[in-house]
C-alpha positions as CSV (number, residue, x, y, z in Angstrom):
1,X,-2.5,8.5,-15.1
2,X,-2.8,12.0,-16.5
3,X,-0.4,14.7,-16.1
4,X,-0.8,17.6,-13.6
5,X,1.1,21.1,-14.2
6,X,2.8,22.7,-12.2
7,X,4.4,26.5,-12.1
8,X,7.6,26.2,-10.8
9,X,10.3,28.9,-10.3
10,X,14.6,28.3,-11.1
11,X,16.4,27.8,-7.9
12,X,19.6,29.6,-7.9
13,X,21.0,29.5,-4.4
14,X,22.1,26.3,-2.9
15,X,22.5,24.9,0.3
16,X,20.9,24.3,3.8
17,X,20.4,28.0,4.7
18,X,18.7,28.7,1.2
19,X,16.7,25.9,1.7
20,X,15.4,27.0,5.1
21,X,14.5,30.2,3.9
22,X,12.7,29.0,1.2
23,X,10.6,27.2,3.5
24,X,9.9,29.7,5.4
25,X,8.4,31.7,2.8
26,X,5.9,28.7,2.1
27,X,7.9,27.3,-0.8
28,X,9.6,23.5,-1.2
29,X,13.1,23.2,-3.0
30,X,13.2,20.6,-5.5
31,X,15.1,18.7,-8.2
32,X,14.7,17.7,-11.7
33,X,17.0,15.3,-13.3
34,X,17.5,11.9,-15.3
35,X,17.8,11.1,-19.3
36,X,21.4,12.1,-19.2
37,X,20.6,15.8,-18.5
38,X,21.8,18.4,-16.1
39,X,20.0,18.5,-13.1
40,X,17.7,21.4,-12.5
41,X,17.2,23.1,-9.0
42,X,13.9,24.1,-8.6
43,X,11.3,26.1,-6.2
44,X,7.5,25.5,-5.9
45,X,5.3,26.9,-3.9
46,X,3.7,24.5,-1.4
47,X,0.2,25.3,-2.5
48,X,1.1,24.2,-6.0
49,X,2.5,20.8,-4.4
50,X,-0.7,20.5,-2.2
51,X,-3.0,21.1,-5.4
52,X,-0.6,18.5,-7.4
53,X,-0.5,15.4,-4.7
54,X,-5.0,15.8,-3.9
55,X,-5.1,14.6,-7.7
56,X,-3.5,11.3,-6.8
57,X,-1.5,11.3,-10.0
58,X,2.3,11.1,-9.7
59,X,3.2,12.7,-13.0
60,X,3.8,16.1,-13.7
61,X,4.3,18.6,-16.2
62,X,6.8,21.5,-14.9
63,X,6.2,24.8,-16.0
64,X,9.1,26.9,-16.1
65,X,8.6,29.8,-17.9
66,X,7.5,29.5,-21.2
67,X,8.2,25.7,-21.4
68,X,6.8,22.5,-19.7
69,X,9.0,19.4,-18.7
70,X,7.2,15.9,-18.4
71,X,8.6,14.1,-14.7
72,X,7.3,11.8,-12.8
73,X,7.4,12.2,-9.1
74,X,10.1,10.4,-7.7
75,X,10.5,11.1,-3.6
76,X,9.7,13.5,-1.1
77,X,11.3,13.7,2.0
78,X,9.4,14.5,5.2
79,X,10.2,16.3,8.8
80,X,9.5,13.3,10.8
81,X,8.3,15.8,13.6
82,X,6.0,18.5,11.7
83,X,5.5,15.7,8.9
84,X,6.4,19.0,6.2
85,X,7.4,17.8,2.9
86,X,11.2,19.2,2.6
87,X,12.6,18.6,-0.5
88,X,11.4,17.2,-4.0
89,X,12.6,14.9,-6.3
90,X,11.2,14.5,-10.1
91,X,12.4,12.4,-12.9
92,X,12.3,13.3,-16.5
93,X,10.3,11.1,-18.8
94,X,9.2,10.4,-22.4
95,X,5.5,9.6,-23.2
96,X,7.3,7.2,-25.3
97,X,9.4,5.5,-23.0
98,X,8.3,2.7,-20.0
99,X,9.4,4.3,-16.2
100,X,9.9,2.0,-13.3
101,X,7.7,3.1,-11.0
102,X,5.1,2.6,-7.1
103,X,1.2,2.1,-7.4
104,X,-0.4,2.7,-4.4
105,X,-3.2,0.0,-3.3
106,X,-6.1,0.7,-1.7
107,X,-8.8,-1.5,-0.2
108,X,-12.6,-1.4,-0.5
109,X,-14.8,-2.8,1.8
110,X,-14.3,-4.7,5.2
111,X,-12.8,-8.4,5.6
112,X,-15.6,-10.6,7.0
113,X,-13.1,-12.1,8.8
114,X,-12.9,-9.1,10.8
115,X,-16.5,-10.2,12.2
116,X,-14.7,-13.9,13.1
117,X,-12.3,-11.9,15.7
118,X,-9.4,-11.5,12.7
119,X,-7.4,-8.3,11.7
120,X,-7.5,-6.9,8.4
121,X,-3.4,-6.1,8.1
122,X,-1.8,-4.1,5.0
123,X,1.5,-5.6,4.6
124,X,2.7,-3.7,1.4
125,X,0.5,-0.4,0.7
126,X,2.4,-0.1,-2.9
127,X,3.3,-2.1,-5.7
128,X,6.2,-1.7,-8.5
129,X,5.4,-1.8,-12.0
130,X,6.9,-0.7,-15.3
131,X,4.7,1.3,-18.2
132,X,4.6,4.4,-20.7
133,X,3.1,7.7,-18.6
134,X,-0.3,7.3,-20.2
135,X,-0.6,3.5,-19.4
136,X,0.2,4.2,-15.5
137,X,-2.8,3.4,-13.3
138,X,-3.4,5.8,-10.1
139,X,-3.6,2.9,-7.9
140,X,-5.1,-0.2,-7.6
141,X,-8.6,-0.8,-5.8
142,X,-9.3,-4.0,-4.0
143,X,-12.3,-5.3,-2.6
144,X,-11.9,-7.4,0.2
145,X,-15.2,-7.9,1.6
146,X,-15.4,-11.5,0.6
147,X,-11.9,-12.1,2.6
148,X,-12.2,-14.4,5.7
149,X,-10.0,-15.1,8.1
150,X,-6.7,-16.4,7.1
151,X,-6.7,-15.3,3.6
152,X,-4.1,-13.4,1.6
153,X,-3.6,-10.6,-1.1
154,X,-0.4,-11.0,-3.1
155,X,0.5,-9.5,-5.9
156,X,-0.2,-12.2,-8.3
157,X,-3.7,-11.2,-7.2
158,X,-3.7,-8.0,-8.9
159,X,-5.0,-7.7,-12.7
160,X,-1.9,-5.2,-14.1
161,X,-4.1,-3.4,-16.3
162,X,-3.4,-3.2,-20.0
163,X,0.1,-2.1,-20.7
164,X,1.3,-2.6,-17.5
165,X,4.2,-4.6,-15.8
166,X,4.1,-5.6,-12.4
167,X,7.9,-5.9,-11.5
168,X,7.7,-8.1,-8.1
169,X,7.3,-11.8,-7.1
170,X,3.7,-12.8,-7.8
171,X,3.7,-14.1,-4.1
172,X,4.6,-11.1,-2.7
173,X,2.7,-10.4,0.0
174,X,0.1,-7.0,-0.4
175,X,-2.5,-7.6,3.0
176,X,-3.6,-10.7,4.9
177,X,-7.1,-10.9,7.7
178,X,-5.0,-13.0,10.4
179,X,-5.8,-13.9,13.9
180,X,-4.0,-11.3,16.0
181,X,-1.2,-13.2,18.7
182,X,-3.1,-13.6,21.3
183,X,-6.1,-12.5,20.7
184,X,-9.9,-13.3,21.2
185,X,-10.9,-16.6,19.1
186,X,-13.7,-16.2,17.2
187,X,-17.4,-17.3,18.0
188,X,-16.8,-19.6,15.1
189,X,-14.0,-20.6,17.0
190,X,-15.3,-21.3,20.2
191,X,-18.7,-22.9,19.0
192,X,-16.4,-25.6,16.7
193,X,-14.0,-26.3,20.2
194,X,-17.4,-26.7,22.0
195,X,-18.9,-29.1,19.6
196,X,-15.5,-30.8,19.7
197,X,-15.2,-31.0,23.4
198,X,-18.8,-32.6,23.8
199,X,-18.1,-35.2,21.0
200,X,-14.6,-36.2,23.2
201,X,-16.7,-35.7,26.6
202,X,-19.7,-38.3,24.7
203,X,-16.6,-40.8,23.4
204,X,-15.8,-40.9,27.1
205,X,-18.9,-41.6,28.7
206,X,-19.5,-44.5,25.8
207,X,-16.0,-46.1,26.7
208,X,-16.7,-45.8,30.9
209,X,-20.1,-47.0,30.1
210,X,-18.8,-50.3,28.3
211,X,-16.2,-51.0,30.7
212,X,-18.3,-51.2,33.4
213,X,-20.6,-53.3,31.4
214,X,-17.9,-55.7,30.8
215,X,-17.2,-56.0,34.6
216,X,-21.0,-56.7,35.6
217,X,-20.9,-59.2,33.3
218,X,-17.3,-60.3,34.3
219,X,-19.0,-60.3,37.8
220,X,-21.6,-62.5,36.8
């Protein structure tokens, strides 16, 4: 993962109000802090934030003035109405040093068991890991056109790339093609409960047949 800069302006006013205006004006407040250092209020215009998030990368390099900052983006909060990004938080970080950190997951493809009347379901659309800055991958692509219906993603299933930790339960669950609750069975389905219905209706007729072979001869 390769780091983005970013201009970014000192924030000196605090508080609600300041905030508001700022957003007004088409900028985002934000906050630097971490490695036992004072925290740093920032400003940056939205375009700058738009620019930064369409490169997928999460890490940053904050320009203020005449020096640059390494961070890593750590959470945005959103209106849950207009869906506006509100505030910013970045962590400082060391090229050196391993972060704890999400990698998105994205899928390629479509489950074939989609086409067998199952749903393709993402269960955990990010994974945590642990790595240096450089060794961070943008996200993790799976294919999943080979998937059929009742198979699973967990993490376990993901190669971690070289330098890379992934920090949750290998059976963590990432996506899974399941039958929906009560929904349609599949033609595969229904053709197998057909088949199995005319071998039980043939079993039938074989045992009715016999008896009534053993009475005529009973009879007789």
């Amino acid at each position: 993962m390769e780091f983005i800069q970013i201009e970014v302006s000192p924030r000196e006013a605090l508080g609600t109000s300041n905030s508001n205006r700022l957003r007004r004006a088409g900028n985002i407040p934000a906050v630097l802090y971490g490695m036992n250092r004072r925290n740093l209020a920032l400003t940056i215009s939205t375009s700058e934030v738009n620019r930064f998030l369409k490169t997928g990368s999460h890490l940053v390099e904050l320009r203020l003035g005449d020096e640059t900052r390494p961070a890593i983006l750590r959470e945005m909060q959103m209106d849950v109405v207009s869906e506006s990004i509100l505030h910013i938080d970045f962590v400082r970080v060391d090229a050196d040093v391993e972060v704890d950190t999400e990698v998105p997951v994205t899928f390629k493809g479509r489950a074939k068991g989609e086409s067998e009347g199952g749903v393709f379901q993402v269960v955990k659309p990010s994974i945590h890991v642990r790595a240096t800055p450089k060794n961070l991958p943008a996200s993790y692509v799976i294919d999943i056109n080979e998937m059929s219906l009742g198979d699973h993603i967990t993490v376990g299933d993901i190669v971690a790339g070289e330098g890379v930790t992934l920090t949750e339960e290998p059976l963590t669950l990432i996506a899974i093609c399941a039958v929906p609750q009560g929904g349609d069975i599949s033609e595969a389905d229904e053709a197998d409960a057909e088949a199995s219905a005319e071998a039980s209706a043939e079993a039938e007729d074989a045992t009715a047949d016999g008896d009534a072979d053993a009475d005529a001869d009973g009879d007789a």
